[in-house]
C-alpha positions as CSV (number, residue, x, y, z in Angstrom):
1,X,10.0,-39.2,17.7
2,X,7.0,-41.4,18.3
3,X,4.4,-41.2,15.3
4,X,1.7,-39.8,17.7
5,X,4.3,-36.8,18.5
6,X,5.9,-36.1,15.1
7,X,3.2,-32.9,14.8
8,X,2.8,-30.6,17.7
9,X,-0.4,-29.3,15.3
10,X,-3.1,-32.1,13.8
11,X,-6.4,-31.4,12.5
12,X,-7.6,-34.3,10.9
13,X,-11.1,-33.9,8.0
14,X,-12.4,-30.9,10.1
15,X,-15.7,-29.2,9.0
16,X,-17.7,-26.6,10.2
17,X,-21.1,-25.1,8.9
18,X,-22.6,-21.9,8.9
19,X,-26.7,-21.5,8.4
20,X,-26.5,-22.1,4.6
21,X,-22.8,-22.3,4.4
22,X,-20.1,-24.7,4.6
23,X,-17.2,-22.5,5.9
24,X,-14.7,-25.7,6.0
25,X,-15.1,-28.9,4.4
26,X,-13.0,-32.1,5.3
27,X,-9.7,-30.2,5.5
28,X,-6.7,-32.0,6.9
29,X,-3.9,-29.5,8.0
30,X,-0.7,-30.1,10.7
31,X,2.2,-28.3,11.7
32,X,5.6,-30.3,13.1
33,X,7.5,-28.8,15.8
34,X,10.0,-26.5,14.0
35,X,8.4,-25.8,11.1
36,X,6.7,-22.6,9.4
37,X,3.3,-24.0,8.1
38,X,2.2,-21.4,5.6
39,X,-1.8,-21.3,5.3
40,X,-3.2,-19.5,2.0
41,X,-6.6,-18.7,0.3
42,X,-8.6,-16.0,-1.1
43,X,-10.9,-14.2,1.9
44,X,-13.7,-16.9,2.1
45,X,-11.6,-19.9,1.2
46,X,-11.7,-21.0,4.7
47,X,-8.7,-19.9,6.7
48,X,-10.1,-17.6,9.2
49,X,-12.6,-20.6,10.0
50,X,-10.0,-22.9,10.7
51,X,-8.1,-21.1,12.5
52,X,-10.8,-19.6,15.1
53,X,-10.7,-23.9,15.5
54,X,-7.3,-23.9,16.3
55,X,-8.1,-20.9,18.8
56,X,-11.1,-22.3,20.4
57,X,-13.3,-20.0,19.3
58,X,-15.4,-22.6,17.7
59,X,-16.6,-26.2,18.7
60,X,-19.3,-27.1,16.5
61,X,-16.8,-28.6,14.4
62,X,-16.5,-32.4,13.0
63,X,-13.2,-34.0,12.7
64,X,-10.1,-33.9,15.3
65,X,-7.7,-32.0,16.7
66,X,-4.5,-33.4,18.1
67,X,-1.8,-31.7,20.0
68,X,1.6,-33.4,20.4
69,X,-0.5,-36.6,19.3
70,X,-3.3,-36.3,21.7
71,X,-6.7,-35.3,21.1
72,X,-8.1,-32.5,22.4
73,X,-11.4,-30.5,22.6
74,X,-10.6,-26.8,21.9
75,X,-14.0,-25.3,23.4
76,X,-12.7,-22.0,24.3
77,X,-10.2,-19.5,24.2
78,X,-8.6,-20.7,27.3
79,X,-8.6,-24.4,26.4
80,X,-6.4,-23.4,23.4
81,X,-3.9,-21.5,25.4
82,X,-4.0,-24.3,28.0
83,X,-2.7,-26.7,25.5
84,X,-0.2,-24.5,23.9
85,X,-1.7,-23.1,21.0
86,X,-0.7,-19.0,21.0
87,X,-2.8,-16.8,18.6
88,X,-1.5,-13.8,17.1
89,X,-5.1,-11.8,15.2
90,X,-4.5,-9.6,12.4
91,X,-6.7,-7.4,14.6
92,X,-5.1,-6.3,17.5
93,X,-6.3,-7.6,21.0
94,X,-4.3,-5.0,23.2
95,X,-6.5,-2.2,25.4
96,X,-5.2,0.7,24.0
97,X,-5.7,3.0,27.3
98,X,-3.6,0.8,29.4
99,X,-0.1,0.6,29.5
100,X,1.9,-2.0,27.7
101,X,3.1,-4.2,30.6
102,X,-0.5,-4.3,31.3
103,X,-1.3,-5.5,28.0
104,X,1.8,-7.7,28.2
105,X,0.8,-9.7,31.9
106,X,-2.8,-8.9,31.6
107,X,-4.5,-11.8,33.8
108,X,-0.7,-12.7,35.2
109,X,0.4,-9.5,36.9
110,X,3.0,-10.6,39.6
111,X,2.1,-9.7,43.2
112,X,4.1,-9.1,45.9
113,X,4.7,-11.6,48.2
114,X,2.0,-12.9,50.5
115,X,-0.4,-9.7,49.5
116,X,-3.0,-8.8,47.0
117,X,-0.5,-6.1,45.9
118,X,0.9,-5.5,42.2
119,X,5.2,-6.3,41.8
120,X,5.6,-3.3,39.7
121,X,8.8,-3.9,39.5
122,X,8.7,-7.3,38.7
123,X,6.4,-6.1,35.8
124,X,8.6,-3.5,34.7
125,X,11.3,-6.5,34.4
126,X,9.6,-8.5,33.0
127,X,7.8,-6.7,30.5
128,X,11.0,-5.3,29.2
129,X,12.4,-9.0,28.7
130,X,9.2,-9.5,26.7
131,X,9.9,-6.2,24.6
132,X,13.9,-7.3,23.9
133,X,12.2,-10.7,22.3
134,X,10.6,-8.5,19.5
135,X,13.0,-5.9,19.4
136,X,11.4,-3.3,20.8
137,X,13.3,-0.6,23.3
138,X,10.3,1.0,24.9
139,X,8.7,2.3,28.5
140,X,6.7,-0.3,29.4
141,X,4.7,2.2,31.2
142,X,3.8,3.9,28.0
143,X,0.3,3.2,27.0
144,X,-0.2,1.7,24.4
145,X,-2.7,4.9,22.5
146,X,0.9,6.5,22.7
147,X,2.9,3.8,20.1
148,X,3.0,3.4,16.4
149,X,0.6,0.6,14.9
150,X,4.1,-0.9,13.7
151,X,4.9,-1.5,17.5
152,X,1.6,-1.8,18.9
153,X,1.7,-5.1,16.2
154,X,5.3,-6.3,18.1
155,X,3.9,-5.8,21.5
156,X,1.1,-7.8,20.2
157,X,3.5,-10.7,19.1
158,X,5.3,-10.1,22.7
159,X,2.3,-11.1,24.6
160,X,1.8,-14.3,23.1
161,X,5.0,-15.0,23.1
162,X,4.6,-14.6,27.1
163,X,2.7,-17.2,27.4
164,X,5.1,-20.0,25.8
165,X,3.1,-21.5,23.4
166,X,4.2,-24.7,21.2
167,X,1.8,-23.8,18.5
168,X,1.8,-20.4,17.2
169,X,-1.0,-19.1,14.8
170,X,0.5,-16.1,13.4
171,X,-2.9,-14.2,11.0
172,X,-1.3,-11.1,9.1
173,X,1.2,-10.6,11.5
174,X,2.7,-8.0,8.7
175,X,0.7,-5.9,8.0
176,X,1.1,-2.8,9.7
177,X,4.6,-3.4,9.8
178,X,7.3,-1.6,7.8
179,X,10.1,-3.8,5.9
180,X,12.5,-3.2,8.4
181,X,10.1,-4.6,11.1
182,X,9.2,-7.5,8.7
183,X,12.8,-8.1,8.9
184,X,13.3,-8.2,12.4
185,X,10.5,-10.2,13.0
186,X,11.1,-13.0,10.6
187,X,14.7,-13.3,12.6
188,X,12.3,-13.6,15.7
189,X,10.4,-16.7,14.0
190,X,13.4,-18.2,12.7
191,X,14.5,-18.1,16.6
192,X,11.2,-19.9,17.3
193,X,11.3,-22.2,15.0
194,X,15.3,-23.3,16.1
195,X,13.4,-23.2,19.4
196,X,11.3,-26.0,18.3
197,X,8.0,-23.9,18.4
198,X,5.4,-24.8,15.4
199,X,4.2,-22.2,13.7
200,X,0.7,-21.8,11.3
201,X,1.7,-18.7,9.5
202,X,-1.6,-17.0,7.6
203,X,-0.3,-14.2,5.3
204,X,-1.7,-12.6,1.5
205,X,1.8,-12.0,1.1
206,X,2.8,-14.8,-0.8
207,X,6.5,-13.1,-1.2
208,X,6.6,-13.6,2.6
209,X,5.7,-16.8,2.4
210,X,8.5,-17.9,0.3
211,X,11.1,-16.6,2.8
212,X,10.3,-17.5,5.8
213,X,7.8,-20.8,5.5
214,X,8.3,-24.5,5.0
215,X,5.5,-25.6,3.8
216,X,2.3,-24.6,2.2
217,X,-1.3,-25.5,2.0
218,X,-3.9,-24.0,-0.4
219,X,-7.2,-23.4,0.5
220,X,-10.1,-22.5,-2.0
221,X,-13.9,-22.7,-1.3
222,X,-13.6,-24.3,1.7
223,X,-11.3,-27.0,0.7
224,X,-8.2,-28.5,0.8
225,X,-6.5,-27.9,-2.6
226,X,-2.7,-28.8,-2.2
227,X,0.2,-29.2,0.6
228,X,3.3,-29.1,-0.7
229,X,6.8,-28.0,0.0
230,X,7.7,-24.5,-0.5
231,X,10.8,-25.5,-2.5
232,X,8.4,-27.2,-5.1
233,X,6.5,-24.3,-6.0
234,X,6.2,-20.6,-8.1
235,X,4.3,-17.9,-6.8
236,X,2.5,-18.5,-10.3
237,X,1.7,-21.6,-9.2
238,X,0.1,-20.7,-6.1
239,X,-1.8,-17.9,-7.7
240,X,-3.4,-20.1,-9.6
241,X,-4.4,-22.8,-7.0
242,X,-5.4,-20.0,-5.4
243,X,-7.4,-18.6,-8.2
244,X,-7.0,-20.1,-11.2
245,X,-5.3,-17.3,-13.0
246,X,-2.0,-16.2,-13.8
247,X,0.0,-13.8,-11.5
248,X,0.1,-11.3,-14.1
249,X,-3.6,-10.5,-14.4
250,X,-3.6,-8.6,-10.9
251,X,-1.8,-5.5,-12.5
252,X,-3.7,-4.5,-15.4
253,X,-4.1,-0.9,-15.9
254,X,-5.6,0.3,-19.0
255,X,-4.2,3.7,-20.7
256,X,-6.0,6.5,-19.4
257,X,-5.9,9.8,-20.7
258,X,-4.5,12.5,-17.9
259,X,-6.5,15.6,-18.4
260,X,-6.0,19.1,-16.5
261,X,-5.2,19.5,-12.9
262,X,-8.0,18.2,-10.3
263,X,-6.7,18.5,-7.6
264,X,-3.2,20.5,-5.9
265,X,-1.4,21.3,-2.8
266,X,1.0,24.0,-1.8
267,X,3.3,24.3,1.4
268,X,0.8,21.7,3.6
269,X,2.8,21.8,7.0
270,X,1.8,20.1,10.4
271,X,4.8,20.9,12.5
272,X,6.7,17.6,14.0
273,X,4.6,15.6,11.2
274,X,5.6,16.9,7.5
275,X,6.4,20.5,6.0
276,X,6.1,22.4,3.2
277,X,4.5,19.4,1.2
278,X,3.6,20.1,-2.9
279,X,1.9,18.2,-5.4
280,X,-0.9,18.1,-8.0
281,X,-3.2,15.4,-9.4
282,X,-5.3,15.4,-12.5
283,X,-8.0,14.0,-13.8
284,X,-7.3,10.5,-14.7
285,X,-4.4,10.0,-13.0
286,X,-3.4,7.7,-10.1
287,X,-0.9,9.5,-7.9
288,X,1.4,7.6,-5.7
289,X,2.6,8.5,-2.9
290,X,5.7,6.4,-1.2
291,X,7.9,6.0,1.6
292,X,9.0,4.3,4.4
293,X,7.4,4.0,7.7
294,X,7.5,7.2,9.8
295,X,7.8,9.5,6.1
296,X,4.8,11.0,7.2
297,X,2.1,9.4,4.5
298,X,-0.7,9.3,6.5
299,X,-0.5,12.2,8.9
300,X,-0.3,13.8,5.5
301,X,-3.4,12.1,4.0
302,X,-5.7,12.8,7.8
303,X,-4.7,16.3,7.4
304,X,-5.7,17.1,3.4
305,X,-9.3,16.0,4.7
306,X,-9.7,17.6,7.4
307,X,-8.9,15.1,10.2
308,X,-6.0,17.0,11.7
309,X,-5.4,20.0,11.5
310,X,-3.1,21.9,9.1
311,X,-0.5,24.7,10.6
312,X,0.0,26.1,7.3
313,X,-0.3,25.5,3.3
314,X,-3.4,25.6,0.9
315,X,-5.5,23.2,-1.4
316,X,-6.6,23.8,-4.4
317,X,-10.1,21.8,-6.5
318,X,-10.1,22.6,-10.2
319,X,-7.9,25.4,-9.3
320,X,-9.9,27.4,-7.4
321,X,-8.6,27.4,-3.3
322,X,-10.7,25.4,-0.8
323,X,-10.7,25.2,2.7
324,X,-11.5,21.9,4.9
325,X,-12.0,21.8,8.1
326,X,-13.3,18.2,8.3
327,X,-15.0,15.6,6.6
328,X,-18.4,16.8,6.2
329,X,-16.2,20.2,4.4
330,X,-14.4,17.5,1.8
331,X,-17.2,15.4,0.8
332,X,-19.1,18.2,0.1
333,X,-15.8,19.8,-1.8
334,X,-15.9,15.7,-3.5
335,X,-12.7,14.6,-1.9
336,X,-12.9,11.5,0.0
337,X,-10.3,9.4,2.4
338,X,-10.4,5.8,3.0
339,X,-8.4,5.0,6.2
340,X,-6.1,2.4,6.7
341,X,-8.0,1.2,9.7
342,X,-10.9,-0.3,8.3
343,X,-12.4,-1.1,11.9
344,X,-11.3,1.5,14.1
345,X,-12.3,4.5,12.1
346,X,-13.7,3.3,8.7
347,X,-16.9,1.1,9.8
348,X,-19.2,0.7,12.1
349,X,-18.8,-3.0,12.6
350,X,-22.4,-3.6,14.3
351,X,-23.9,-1.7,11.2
352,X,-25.3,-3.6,8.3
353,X,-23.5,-3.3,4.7
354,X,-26.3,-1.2,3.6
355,X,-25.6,1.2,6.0
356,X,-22.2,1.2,6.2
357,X,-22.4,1.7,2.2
358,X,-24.4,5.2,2.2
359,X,-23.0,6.1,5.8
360,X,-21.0,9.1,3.6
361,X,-23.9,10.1,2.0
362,X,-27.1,10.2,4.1
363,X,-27.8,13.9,4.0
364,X,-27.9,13.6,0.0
365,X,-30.2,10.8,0.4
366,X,-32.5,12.7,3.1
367,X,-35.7,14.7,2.4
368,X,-35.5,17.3,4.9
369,X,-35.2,15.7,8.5
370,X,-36.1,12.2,7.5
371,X,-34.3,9.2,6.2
372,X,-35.8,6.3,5.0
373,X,-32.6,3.6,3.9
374,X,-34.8,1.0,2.0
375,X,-35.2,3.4,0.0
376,X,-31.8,3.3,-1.3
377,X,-31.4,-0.3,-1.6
378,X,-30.5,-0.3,-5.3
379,X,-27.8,1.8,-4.9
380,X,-26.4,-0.7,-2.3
381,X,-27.1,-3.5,-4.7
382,X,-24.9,-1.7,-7.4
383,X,-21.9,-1.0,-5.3
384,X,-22.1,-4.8,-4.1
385,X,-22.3,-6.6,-7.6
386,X,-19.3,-3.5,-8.4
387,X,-17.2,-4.6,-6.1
388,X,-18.0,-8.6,-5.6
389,X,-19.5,-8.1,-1.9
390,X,-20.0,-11.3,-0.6
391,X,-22.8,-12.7,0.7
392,X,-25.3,-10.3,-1.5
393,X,-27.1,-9.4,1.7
394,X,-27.8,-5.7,2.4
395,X,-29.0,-6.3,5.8
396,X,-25.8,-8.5,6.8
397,X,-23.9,-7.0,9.7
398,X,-20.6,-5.6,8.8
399,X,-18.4,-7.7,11.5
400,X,-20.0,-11.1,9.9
401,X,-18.0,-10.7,6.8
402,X,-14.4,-11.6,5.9
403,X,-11.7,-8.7,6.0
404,X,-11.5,-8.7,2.1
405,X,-15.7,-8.0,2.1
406,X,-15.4,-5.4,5.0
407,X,-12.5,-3.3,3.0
408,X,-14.6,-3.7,0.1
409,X,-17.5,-2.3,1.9
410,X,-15.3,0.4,2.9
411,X,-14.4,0.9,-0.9
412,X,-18.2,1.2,-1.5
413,X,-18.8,3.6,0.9
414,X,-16.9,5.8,-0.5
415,X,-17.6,5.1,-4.1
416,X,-20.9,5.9,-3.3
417,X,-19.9,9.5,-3.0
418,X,-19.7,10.0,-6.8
419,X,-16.1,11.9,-5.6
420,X,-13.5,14.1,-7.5
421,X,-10.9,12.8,-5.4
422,X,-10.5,9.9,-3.9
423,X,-7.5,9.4,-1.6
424,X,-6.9,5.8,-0.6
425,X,-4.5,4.7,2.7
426,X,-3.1,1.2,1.9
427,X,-6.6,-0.2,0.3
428,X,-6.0,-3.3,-0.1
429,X,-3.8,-4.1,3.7
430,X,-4.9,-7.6,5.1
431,X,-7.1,-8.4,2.0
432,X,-6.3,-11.7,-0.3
433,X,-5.1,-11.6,-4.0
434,X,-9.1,-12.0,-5.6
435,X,-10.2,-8.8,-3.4
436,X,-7.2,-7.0,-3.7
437,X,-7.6,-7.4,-8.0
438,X,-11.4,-6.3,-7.4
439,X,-10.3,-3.2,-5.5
440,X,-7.7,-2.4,-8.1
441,X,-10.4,-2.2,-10.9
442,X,-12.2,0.1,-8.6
443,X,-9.1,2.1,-8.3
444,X,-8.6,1.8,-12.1
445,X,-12.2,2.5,-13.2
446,X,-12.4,5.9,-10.8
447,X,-9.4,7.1,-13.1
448,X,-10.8,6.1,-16.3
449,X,-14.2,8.1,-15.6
450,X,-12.0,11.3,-15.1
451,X,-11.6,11.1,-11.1
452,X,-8.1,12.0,-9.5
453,X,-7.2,9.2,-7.0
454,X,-3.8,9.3,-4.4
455,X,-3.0,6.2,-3.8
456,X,-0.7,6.2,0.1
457,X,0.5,2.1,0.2
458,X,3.5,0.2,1.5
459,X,3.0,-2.2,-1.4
460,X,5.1,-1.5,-3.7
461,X,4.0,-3.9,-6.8
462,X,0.5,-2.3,-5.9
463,X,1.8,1.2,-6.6
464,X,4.3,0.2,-9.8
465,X,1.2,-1.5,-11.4
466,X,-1.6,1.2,-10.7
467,X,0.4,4.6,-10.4
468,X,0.8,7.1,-13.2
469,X,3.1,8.8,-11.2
470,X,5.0,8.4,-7.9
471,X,5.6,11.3,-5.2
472,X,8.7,10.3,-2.9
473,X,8.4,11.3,0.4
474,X,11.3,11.0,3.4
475,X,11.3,12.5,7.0
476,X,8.2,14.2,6.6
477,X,9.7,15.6,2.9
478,X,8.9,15.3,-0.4
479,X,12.0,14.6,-1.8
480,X,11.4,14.0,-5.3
481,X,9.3,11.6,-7.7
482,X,8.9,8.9,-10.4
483,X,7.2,8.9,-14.0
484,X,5.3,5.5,-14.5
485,X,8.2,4.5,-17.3
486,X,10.6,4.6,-14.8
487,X,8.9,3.1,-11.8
488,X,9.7,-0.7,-10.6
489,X,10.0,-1.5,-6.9
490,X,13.5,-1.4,-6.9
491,X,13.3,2.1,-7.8
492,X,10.3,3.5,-5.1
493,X,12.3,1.4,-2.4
494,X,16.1,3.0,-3.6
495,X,13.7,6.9,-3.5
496,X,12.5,6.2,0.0
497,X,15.9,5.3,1.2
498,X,16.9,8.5,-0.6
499,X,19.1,6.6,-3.0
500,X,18.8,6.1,-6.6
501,X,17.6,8.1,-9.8
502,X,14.3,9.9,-9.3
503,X,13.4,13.8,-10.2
504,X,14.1,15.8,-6.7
């Protein structure tokens, strides 16, 4: 191999500016055919910049891009796709009303022969090939409202994959996926990568990173810090090129004292969903709840506050019986939920973080029908410098900011609330190790002031260093649980699986 071809992936002391920022600075990054190039940082190192280059999404940029040893100008979308370069969002591109094959040929639907007319049969066939590359055995006719997120992300990873690029960009491509499906699709990339495809993997997960990557490049501030083998490093190591602290600083609860019960529920049922589900949290306390994909964790979190609706079972606020019919009912009651879907049903993206930040609250901040929100600004300003919110601009549109600054808005929307109860659906998904530390003091200082908090995550070092307590849950059961002195991640993974020693 030539040395103008030995990367299918070059980008050569690329910058880009922002008014006031410089989002990228003289960073140098390339992928070879075959390999998994593993691209890290905290939110606002830089990575989302560079690749929205790679994508075409941007082209104000200085510097070069090569594919295959040839320079190119990536000014759109189409450009990037036209030279092989396959992006795969965190942030799902399918149209959720619309089947999947539609999603999976959108803009290449077969027609039938000398007519305007749609193949559907050719669709069907090959929309199912695409599904069998992922591992997925579904209707292709299904749309795609009616899937899991978990295979709404592999149908995602099916459409690029449709268009057979040399370049993939894979952003978060885990993250609503269960272990089993992280499994499956790291088979798929190790098929791609024997295939000879290049792949720029983007992932928090720095456990995933030393499976399935190759190489790895830190980014901090903008810059290039280090490329290196993956073989050569720790995780320690990256942590602190990353951040400049130690791996073990991210899990720091303090001792809290656990005082009486806060908060309890008895016999919640929503047929086909979970049944007859019992537990109790009390003040001070951080209440885990665990289990695989499909246990039923977050039907089961939507329906406690009044999203769904219950079919039987009761809940219970400083013992006294409370009913809530929706979200206005628990806010009032000072139970809270923050979703797992930050931009579908947690913020208003077009919305500024001021008002996405007392969007939980505006009837307490009303006099009579009016509303007046610069008059709350220093309450913004405190839940900003609380939680690190970055840029320290009240009036900055929510979809402007990184995904670590938009879940921490969503964390200060909610902390605005002053609640009893917080209930909190993987918090920290998609965000990098700096945010996810700053959300766990959150977390940690809600407890400490005497508020009950039910923490429903799929990360399980997450929930062995912030839980008090773990409830197990399994098919839509509660099966048992785990005291904090027995809880490590072997044990939550053995209690979902139904295995091991836990308290049924």
């Amino acid at each position: 191999m030539s040395q103008l071809s030995e990367f299918a992936l070059e980008m050569k002391n690329v910058s880009k500016s922002f008014p006031g920022t410089l989002a990228v600075s003289d960073v140098s990054f390339s992928v070879k055919p075959g390999e998994v190039h593993a691209l890290v940082g905290e939110n606002g190192a830089g990575k989302s910049t560079l690749m929205k280059i790679m994508a075409g999404s941007f082209t104000d940029y200085t510097g070069e891009v090569l594919i295959g040893g040839k320079p190119v100008t990536l000014h759109s979308p189409a450009a990037a796709k036209a030279n092989g370069i396959g992006m795969i969002y965190q942030e799902l591109s399918l149209a959720r009303p619309i089947s999947i094959e539609e999603n999976l040929l959108a803009g290449r639907l077969p027609r039938i022969k000398g007519t305007p007319l749609i193949d559907w049969k050719a669709v069907a066939g090959e929309s199912k090939a695409l599904l069998e590359r992922v591992g997925l055995d579904l209707d292709p006719g299904m749309a795609i409202s009616e899937i899991s997120q978990c295979e709404a992300q592999l149908v995602e990873i099916a459409k690029v994959l449709g268009g057979n690029p040399a370049v993939l960009v894979m952003d978060e491509p885990t993250s609503a996926l269960s272990s089993a499906e992280v499994a499956r699709l790291f088979d798929i990339i190790r098929q791609l990568k024997s295939q000879g495809i290049a792949i720029a993997y983007i992932s928090h997960h720095l456990q995933e990173i030393f499976e399935i990557a190759d190489t790895i490049t830190v980014m901090r501030d903008g810059k290039h810090v280090k490329t290196c083998a993956v073989k050569d490093v720790s995780t320690e190591n990256v942590v602190e090129l990353m951040v400049g602290r130690s791996l073990g600083e991210f899990y720091s609860k303090k001792e809290v004292e656990i005082g009486e019960e806060l908060f309890r529920v008895e016999n919640l049922s929503r047929y086909g969903f979970f049944h007859n589900i019992n537990f109790t949290v009390r003040s001070g306390e951080i209440l885990g709840v665990c289990g695989l994909a499909g246990a039923g964790r977050t039907e089961l979190a939507r329906s406690v506050i009044g999203i769904d609706p219950l079919d039987s079972g009761d809940v219970y606020i400083n013992r006294g019986k409370v009913k809530i019919r929706n979200m206005g009912d628990a806010i009032d009651k000072g139970v809270v939920y923050l979703t797992e879907s930050r931009k579908i049903d947690g913020l208003a993206l077009p919305l500024t973080i001021a008002e996405n930040s007392l969007a939980g609250i505006i009837p307490r901040l009303s006099r009579g029908p009016l509303y007046v929100s610069r008059k709350n600004r220093g309450k913004v300003f405190e839940l900003i410098d609380a939680l690190s919110i970055y840029p320290r601009d009240t009036e900055r549109p929510v979809h402007n900011l990184s995904g670590g600054n938009q879940q921490k808005v969503l964390m200060a929307k909610w902390m605005a609330a002053e609640p009893k109860v917080m209930i909190l659906d993987e918090p920290t998904r998609g965000v990098d190790i700096g945010a996810k530390e700053i959300i766990h003091r959150a977390i940690a200082a809600l407890a400490a002031r005497g508020n009950a908090v039910i923490l429903f995550t799929s990360d399980l070092p997450e929930m062995v260093g912030l839980c008090d307590r773990a409830v197990i849950m399994r098919q839509g059961h509660v099966i048992g649980g785990i005291e904090r002195k027995n809880m490590s991640e072997r044990s939550l993974l053995l209690a979902a699986n139904g295995e091991g020693e836990f308290v049924a």
